[in-house]
CHARMM internal coordinates of N, CA and C (Angstrom, degrees):
IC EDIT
DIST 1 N 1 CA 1.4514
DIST 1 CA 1 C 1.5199
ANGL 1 N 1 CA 1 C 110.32
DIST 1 C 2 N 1.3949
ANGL 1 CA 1 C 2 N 125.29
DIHE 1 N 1 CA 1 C 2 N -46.44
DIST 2 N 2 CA 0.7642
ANGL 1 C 2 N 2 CA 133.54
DIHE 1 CA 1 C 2 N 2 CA -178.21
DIST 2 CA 2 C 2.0725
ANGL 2 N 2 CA 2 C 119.11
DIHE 1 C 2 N 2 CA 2 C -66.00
DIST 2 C 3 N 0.7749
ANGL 2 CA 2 C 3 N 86.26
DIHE 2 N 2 CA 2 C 3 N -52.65
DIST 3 N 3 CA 1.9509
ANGL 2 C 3 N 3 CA 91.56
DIHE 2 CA 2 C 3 N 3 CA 154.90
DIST 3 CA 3 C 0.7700
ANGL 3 N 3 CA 3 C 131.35
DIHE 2 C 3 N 3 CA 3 C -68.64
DIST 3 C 4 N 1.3204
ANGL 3 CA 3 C 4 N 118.96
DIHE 3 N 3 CA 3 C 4 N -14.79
DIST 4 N 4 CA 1.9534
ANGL 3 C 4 N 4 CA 114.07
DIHE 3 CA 3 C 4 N 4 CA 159.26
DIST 4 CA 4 C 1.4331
ANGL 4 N 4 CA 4 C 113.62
DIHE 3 C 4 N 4 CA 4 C -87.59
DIST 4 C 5 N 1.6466
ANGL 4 CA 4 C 5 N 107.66
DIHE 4 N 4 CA 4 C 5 N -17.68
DIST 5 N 5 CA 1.6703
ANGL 4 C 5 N 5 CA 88.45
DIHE 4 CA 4 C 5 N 5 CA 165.84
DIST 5 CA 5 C 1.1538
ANGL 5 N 5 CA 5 C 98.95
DIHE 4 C 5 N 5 CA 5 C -116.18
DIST 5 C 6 N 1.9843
ANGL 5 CA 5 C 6 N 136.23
DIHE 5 N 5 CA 5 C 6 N 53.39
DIST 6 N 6 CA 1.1891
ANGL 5 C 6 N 6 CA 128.06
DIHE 5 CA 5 C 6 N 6 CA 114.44
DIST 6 CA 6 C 1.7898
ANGL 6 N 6 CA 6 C 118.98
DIHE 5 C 6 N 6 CA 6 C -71.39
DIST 6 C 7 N 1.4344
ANGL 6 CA 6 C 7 N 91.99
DIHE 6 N 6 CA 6 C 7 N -43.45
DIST 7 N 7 CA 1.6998
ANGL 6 C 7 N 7 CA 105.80
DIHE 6 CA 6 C 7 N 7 CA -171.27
DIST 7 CA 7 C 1.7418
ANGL 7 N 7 CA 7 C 97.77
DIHE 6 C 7 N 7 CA 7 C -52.78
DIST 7 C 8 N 1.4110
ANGL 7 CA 7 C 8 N 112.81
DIHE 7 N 7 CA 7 C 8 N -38.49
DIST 8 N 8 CA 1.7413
ANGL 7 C 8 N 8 CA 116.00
DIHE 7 CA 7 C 8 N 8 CA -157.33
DIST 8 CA 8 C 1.8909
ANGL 8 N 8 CA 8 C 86.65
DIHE 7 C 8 N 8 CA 8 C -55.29
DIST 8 C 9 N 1.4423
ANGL 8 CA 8 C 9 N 95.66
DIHE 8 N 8 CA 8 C 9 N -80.48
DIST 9 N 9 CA 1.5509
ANGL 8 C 9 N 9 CA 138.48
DIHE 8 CA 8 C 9 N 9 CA -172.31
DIST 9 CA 9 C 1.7649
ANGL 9 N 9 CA 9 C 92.82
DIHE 8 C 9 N 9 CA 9 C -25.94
DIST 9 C 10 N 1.2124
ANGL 9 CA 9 C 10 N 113.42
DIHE 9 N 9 CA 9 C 10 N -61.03
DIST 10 N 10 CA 1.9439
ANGL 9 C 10 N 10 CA 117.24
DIHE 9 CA 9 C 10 N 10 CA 179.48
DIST 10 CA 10 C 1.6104
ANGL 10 N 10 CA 10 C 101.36
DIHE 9 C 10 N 10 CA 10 C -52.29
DIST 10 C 11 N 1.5060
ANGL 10 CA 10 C 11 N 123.29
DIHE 10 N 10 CA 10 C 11 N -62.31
DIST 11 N 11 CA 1.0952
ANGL 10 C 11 N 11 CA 120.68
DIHE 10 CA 10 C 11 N 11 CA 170.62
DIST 11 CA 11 C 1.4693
ANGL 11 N 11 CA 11 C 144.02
DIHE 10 C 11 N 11 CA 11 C -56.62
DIST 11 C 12 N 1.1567
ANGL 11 CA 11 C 12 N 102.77
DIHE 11 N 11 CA 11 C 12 N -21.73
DIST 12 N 12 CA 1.7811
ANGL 11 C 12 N 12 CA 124.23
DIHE 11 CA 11 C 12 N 12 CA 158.93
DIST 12 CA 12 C 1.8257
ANGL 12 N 12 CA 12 C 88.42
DIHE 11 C 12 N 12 CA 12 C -69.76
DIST 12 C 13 N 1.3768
ANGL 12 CA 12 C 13 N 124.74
DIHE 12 N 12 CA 12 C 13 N -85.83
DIST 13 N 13 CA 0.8621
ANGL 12 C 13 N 13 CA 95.39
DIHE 12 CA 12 C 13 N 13 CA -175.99
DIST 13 CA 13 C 1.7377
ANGL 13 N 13 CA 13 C 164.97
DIHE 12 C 13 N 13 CA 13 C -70.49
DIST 13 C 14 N 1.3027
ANGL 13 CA 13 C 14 N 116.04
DIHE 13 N 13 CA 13 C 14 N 18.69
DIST 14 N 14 CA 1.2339
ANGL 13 C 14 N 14 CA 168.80
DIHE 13 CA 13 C 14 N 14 CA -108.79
DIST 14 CA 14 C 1.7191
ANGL 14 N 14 CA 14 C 75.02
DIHE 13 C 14 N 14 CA 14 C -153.98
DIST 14 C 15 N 1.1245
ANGL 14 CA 14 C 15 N 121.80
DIHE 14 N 14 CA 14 C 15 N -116.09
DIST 15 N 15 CA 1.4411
ANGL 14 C 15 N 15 CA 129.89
DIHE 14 CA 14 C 15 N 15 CA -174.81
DIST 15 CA 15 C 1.5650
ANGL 15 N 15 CA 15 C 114.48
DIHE 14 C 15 N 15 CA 15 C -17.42
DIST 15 C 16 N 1.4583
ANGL 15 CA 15 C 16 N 121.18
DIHE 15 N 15 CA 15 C 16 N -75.32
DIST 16 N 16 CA 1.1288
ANGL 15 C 16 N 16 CA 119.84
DIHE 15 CA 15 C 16 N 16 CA 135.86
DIST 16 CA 16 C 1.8162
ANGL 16 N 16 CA 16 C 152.26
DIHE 15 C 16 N 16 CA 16 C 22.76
DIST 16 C 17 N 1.5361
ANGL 16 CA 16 C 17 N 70.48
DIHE 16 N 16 CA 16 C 17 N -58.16
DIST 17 N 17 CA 1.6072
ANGL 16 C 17 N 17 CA 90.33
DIHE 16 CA 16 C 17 N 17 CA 171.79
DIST 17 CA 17 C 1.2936
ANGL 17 N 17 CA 17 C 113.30
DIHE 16 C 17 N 17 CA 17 C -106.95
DIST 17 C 18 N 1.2067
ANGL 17 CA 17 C 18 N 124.53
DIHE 17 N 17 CA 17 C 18 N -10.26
DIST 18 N 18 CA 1.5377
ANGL 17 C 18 N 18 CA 143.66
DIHE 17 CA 17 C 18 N 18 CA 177.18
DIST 18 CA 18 C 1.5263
ANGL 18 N 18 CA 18 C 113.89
DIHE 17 C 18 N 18 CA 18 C -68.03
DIST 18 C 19 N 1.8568
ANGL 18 CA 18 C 19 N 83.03
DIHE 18 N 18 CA 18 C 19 N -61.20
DIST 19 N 19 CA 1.7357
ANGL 18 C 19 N 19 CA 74.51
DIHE 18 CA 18 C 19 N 19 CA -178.23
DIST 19 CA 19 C 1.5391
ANGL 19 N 19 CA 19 C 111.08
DIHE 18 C 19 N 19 CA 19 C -93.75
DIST 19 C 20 N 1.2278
ANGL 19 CA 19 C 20 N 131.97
DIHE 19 N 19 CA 19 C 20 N -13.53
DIST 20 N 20 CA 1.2427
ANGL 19 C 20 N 20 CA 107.73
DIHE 19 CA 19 C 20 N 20 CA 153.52
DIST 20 CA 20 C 1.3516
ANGL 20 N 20 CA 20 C 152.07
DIHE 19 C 20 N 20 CA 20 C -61.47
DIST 20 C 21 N 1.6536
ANGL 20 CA 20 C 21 N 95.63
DIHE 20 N 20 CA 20 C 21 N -15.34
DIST 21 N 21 CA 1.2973
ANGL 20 C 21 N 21 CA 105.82
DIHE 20 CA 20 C 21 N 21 CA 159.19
DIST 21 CA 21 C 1.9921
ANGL 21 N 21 CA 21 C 122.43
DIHE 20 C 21 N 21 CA 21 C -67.65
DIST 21 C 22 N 1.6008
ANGL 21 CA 21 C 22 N 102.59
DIHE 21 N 21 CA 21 C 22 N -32.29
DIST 22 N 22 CA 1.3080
ANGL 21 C 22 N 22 CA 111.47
DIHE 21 CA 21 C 22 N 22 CA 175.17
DIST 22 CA 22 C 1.2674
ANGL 22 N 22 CA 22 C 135.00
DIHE 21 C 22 N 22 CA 22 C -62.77
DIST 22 C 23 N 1.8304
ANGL 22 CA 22 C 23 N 78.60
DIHE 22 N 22 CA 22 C 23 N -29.79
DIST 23 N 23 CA 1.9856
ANGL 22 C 23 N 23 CA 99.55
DIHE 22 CA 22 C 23 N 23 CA -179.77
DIST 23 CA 23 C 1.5840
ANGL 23 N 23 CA 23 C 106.61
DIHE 22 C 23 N 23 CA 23 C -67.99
DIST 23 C 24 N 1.5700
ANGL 23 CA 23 C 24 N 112.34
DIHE 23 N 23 CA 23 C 24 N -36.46
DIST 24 N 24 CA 1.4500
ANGL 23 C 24 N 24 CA 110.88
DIHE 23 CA 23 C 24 N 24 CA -174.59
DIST 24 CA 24 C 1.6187
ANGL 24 N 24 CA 24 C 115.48
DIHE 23 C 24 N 24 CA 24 C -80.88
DIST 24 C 25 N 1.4196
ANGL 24 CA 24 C 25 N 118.92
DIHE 24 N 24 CA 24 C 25 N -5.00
DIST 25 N 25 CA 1.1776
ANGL 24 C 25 N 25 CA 135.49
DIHE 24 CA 24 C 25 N 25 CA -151.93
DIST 25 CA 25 C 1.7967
ANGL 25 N 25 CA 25 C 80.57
DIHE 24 C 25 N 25 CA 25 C -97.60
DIST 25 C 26 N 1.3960
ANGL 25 CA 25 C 26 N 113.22
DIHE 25 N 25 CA 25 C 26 N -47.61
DIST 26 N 26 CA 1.5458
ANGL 25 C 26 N 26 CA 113.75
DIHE 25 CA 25 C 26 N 26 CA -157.50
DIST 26 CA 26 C 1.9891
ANGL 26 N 26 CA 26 C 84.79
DIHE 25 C 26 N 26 CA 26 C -83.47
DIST 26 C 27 N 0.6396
ANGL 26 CA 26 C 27 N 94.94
DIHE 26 N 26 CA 26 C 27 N -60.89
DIST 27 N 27 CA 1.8529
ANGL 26 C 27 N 27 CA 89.65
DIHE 26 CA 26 C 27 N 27 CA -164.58
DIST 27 CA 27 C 1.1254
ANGL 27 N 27 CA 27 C 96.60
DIHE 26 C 27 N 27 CA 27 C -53.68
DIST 27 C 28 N 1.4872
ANGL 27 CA 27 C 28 N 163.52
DIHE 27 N 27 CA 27 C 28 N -51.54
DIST 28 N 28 CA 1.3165
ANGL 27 C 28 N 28 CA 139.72
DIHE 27 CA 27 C 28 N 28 CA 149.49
DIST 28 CA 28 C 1.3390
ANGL 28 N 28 CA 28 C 121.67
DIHE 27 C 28 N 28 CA 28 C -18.00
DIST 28 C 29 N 1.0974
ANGL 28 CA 28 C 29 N 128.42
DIHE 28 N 28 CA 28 C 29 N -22.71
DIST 29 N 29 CA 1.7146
ANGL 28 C 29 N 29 CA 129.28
DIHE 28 CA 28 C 29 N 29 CA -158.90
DIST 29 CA 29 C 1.7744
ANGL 29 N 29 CA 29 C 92.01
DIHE 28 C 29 N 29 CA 29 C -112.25
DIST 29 C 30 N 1.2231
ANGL 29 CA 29 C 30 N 114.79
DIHE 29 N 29 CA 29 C 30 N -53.58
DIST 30 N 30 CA 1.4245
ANGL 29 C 30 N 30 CA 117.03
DIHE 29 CA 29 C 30 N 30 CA 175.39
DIST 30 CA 30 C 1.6982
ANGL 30 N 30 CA 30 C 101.88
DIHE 29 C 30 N 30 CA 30 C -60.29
DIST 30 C 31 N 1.8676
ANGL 30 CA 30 C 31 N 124.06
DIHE 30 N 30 CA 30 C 31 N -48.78
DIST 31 N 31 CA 1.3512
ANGL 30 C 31 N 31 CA 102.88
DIHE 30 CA 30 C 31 N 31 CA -170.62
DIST 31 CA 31 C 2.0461
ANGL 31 N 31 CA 31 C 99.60
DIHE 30 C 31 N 31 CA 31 C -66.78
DIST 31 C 32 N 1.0167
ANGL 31 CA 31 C 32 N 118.06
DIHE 31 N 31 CA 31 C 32 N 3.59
DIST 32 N 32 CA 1.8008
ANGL 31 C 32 N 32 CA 102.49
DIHE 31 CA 31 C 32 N 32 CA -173.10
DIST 32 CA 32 C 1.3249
ANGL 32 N 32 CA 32 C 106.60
DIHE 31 C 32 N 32 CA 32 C -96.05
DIST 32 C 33 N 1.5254
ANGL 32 CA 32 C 33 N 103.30
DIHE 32 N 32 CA 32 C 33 N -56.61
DIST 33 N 33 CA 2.1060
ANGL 32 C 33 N 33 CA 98.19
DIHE 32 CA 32 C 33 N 33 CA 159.66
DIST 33 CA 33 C 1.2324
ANGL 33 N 33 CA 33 C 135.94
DIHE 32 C 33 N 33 CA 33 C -25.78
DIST 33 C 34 N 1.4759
ANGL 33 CA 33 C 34 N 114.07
DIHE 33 N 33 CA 33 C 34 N -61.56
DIST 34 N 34 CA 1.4764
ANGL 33 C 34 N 34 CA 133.24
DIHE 33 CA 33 C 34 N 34 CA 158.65
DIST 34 CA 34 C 1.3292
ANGL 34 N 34 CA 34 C 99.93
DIHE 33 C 34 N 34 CA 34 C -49.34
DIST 34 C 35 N 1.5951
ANGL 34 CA 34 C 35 N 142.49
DIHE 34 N 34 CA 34 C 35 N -66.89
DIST 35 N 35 CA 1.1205
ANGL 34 C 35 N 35 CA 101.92
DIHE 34 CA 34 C 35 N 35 CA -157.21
DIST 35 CA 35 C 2.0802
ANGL 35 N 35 CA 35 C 116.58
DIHE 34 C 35 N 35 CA 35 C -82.26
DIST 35 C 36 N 1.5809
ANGL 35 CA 35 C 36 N 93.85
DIHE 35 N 35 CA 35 C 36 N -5.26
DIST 36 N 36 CA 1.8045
ANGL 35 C 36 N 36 CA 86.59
DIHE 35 CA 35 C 36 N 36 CA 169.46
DIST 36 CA 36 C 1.0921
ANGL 36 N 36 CA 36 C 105.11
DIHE 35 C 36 N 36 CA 36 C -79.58
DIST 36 C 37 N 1.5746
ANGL 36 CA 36 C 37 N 154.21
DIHE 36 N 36 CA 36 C 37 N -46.39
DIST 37 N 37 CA 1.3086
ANGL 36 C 37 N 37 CA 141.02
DIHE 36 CA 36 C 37 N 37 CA 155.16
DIST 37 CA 37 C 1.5535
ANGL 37 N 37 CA 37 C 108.35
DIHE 36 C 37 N 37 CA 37 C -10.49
DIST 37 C 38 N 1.2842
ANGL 37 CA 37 C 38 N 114.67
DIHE 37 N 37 CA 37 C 38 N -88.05
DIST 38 N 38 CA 1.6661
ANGL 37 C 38 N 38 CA 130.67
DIHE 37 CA 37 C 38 N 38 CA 179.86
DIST 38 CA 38 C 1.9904
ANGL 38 N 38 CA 38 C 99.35
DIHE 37 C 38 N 38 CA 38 C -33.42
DIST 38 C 39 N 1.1189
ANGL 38 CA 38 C 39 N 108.64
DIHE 38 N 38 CA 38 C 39 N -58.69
DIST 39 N 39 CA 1.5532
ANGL 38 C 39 N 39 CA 99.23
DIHE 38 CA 38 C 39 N 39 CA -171.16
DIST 39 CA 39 C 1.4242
ANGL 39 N 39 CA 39 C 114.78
DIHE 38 C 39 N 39 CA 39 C -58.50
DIST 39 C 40 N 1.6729
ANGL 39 CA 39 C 40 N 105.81
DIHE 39 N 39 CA 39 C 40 N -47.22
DIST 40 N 40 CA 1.7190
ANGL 39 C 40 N 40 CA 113.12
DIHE 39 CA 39 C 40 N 40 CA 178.96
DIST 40 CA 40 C 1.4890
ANGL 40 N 40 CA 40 C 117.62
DIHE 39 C 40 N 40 CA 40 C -69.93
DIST 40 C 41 N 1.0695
ANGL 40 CA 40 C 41 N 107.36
DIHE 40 N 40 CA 40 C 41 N -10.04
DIST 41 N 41 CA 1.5523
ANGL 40 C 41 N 41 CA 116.47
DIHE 40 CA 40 C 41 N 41 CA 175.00
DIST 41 CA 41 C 1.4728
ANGL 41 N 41 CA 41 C 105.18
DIHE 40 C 41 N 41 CA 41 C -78.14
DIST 41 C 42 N 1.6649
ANGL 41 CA 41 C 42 N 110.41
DIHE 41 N 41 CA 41 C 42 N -72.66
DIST 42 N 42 CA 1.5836
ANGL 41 C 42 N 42 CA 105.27
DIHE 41 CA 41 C 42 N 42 CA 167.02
DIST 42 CA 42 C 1.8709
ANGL 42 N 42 CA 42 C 124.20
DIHE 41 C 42 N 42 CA 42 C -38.23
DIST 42 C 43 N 0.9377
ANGL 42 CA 42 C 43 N 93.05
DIHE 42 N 42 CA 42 C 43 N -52.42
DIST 43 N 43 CA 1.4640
ANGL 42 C 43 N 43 CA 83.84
DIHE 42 CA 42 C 43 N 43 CA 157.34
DIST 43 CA 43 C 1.4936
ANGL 43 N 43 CA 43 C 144.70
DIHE 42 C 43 N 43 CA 43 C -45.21
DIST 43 C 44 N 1.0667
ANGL 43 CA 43 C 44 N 94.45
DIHE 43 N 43 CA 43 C 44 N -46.84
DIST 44 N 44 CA 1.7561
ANGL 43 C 44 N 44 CA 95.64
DIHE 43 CA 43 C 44 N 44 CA 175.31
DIST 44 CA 44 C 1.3913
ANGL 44 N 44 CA 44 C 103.14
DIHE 43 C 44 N 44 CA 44 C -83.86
DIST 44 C 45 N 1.6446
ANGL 44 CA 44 C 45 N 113.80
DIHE 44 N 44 CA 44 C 45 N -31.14
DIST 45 N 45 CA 1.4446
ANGL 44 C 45 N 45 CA 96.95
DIHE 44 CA 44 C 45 N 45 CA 167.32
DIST 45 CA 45 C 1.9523
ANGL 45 N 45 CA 45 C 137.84
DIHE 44 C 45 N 45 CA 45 C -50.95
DIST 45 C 46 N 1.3211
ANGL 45 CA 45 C 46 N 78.86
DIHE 45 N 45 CA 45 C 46 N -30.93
DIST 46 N 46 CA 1.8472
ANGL 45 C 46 N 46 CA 99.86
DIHE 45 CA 45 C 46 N 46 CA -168.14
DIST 46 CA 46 C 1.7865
ANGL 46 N 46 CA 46 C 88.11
DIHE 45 C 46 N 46 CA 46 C -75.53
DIST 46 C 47 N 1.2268
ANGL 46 CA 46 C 47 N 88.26
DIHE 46 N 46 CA 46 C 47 N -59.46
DIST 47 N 47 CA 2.2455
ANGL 46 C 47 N 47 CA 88.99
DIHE 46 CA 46 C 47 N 47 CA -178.42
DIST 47 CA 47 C 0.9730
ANGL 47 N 47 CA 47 C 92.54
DIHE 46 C 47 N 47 CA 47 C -42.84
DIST 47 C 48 N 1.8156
ANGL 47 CA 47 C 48 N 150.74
DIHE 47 N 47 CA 47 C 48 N -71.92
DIST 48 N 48 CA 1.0569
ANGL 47 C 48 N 48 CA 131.75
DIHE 47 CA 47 C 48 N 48 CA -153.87
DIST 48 CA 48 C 1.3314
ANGL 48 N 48 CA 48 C 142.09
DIHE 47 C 48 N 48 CA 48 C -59.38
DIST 48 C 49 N 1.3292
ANGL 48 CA 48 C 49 N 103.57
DIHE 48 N 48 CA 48 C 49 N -23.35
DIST 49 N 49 CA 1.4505
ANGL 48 C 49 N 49 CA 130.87
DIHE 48 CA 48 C 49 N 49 CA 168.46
DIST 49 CA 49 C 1.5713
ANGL 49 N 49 CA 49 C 127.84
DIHE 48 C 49 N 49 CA 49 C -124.70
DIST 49 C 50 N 1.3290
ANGL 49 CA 49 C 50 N 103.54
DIHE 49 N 49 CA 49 C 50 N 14.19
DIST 50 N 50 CA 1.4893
ANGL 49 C 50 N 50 CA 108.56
DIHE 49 CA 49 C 50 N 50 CA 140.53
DIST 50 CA 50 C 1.2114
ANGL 50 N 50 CA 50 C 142.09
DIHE 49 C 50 N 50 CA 50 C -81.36
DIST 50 C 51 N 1.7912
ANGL 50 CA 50 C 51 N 107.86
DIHE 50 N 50 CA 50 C 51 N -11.67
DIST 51 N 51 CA 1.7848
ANGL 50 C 51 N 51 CA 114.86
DIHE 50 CA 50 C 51 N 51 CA -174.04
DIST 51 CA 51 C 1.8226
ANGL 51 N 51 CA 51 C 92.13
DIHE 50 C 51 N 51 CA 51 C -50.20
DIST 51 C 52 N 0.9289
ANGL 51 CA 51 C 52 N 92.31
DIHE 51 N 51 CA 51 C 52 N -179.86
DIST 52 N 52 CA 2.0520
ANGL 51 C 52 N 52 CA 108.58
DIHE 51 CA 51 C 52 N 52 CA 178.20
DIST 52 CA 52 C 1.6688
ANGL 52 N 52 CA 52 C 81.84
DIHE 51 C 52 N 52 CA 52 C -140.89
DIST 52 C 53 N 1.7163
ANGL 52 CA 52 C 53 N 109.69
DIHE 52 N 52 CA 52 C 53 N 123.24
DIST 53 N 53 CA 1.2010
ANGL 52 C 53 N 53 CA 138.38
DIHE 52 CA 52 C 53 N 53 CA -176.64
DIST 53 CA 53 C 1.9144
ANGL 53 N 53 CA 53 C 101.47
DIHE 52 C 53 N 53 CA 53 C -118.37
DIST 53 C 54 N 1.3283
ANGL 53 CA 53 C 54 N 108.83
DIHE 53 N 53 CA 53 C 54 N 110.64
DIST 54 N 54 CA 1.5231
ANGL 53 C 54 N 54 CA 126.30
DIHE 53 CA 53 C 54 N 54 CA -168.17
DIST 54 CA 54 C 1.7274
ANGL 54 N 54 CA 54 C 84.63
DIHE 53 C 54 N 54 CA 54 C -84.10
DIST 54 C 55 N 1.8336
ANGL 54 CA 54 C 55 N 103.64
DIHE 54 N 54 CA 54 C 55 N 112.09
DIST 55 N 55 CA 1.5519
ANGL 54 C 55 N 55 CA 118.71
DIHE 54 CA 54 C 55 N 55 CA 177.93
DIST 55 CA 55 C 1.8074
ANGL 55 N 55 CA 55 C 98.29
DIHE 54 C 55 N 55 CA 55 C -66.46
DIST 55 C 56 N 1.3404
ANGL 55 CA 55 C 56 N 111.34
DIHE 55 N 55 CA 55 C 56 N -22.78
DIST 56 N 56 CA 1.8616
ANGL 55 C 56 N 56 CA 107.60
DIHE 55 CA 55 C 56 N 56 CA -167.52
DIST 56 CA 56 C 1.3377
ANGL 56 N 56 CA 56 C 101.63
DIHE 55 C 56 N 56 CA 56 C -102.53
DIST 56 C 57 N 1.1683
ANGL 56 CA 56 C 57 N 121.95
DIHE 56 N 56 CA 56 C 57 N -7.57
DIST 57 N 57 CA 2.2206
ANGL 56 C 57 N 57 CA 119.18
DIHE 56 CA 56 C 57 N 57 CA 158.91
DIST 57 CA 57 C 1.7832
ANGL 57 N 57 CA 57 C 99.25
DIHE 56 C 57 N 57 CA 57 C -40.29
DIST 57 C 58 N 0.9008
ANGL 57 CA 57 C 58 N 139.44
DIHE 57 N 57 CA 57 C 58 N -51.33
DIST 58 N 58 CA 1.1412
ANGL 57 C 58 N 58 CA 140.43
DIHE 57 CA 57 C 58 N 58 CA -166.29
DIST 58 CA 58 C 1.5990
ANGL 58 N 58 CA 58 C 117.05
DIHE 57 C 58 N 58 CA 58 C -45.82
DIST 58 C 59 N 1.7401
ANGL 58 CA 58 C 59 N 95.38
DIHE 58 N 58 CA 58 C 59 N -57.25
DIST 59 N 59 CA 1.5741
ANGL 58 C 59 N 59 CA 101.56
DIHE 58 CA 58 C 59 N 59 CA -165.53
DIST 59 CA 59 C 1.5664
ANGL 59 N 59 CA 59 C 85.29
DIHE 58 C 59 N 59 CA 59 C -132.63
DIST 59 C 60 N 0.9760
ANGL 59 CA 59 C 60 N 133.95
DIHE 59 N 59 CA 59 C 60 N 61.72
DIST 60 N 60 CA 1.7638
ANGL 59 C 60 N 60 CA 141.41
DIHE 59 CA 59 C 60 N 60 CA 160.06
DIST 60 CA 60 C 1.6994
ANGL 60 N 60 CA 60 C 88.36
DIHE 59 C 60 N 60 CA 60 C -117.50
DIST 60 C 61 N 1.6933
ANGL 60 CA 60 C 61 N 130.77
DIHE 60 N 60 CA 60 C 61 N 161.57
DIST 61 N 61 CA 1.1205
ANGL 60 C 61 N 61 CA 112.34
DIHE 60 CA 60 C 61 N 61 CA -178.34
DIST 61 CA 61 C 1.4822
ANGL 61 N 61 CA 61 C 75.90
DIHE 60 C 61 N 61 CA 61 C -130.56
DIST 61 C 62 N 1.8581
ANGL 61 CA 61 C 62 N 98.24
DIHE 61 N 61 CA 61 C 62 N 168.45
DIST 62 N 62 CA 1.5658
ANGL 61 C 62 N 62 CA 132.47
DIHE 61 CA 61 C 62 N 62 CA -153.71
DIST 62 CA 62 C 1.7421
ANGL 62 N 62 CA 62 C 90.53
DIHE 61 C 62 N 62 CA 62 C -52.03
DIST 62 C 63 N 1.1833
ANGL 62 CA 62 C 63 N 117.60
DIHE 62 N 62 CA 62 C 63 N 150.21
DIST 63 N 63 CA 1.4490
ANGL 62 C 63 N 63 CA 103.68
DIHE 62 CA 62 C 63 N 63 CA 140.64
DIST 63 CA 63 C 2.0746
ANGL 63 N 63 CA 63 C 122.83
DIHE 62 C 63 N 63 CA 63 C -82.13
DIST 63 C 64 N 1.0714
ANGL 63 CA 63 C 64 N 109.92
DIHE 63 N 63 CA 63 C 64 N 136.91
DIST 64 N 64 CA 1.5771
ANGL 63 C 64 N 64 CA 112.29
DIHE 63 CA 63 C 64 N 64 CA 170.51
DIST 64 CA 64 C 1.4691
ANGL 64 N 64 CA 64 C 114.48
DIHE 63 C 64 N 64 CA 64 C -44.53
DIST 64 C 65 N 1.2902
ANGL 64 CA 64 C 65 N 135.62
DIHE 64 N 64 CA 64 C 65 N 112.00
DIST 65 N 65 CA 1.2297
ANGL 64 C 65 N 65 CA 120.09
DIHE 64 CA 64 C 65 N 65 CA 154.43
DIST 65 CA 65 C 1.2895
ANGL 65 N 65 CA 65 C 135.67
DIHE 64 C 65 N 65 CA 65 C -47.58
DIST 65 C 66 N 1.2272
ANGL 65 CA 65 C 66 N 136.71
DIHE 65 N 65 CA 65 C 66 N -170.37
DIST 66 N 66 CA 1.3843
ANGL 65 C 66 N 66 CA 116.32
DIHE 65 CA 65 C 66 N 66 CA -147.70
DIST 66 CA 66 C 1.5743
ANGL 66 N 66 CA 66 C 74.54
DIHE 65 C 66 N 66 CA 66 C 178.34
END
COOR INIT
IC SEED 1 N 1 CA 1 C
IC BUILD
């Protein structure tokens, strides 16, 4: 009797350690997603508002092709 609730008790803890190891395994993978989201986001942000927009395109006139 007494060794089956060592065997239980090892295996509770055994499990235990399983998925907590899994839990940390997944939140590592979720914190790395999130942060390439966050980087590729800044990115397209910076592209978006890095073009350089010429204020005198407006009223400078075409040059003629040639």
């Amino acid at each position: 009797m007494a060794e089956g609730k060592i065997l239980i008790g090892s295996l509770v803890l055994l499990v235990y350690y399983i998925l907590g190891r899994r839990g940390v395994s997944l939140q590592r993978i979720v914190k790395r997603q999130a942060l390439f989201v966050k980087k590729f986001l800044v990115y397209l942000w910076e592209l978006a508002f890095s073009y350089q927009v010429n204020p005198l395109a407006a009223i400078q006139p075409l040059s003629a092709a040639t």
